[in-house]
C-alpha positions, 0 to 999 in steps of 0.5 A, spaced: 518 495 525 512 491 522 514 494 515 518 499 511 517 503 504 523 506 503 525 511 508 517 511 512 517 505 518 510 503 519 510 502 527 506 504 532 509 510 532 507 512 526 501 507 522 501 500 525 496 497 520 491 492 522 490 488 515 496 487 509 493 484 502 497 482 496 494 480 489 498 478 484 495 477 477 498 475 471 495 476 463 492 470 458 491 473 452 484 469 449 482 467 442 474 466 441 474 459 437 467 457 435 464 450 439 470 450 444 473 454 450 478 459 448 484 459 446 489 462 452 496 464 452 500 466 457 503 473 455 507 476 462 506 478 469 500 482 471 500 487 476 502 485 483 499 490 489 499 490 496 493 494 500 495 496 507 488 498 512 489 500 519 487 505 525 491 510 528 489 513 534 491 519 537 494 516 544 499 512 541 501 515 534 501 522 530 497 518 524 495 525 520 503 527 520 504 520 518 499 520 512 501 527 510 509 524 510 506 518 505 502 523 501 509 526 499 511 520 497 506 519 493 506 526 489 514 524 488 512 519 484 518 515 486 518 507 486 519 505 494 523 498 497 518 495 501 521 490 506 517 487 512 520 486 520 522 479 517 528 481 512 523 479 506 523 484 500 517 485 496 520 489 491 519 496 488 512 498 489 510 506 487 503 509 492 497 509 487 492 512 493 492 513 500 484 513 504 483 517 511 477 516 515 478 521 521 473 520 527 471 522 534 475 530 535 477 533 541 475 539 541 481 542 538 479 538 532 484 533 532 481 527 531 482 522 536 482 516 530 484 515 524 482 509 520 487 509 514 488 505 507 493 505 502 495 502 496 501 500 492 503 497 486 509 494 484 513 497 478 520 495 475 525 495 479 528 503 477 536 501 479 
């Protein structure tokens, strides 16, 4: 297991993601002054959010399956505990939008690679 959300395992079995990107930002309120900088106070954590690409590929793994069960999730609208292969737990991130590129068919239609990316965000912990 290189990370889980909530229940779903990303492994090669299932999406093995080739990139994992974090941004955290946190929120300065500014005031104009004239012949000065801005004043800016700080006001609170911003958003945190965590990107997810990879590519699947029909050999190794059932990425339309696995897409199809993280599009569930999604539509639940329920918050997630994500943890990576190590123990560290990022906290409670919600999926915001699940992008597929599919290539190379087989003659059945079934694409032999599918190029994903996924993004969360993290909320309140719901508990």
């Amino acid at each position: 297991m290189i990370l889980s959300l909530g229940l779903f395992t990303f492994s090669v079995p299932t999406l093995a993601y080739d990139e994992l990107q974090r941004k955290s930002d946190w929120q300065h309120a500014r005031s104009a002054r004239v012949g000065v900088r801005d004043a800016s106070q700080y006001v609170g954590p911003g958003d945190d959010k965590v990107s997810l690409n990879g590519t699947a590929f029909a050999e190794l793994s059932d990425g339309t399956a696995s897409l199809d069960d993280l599009r569930v999730m999604a539509g639940s609208g329920d918050a997630w505990p994500l943890v990576d292969g190590t123990g560290r737990v990022y906290g409670a991130f919600v999926i915001e939008a699940i992008d597929e590129r599919q290539k190379f068919f087989l003659p059945d239609g079934t694409p032999r690679q599918i190029d994903f990316g996924i993004d969360l965000m993290l909320v309140e912990d719901p508990a």
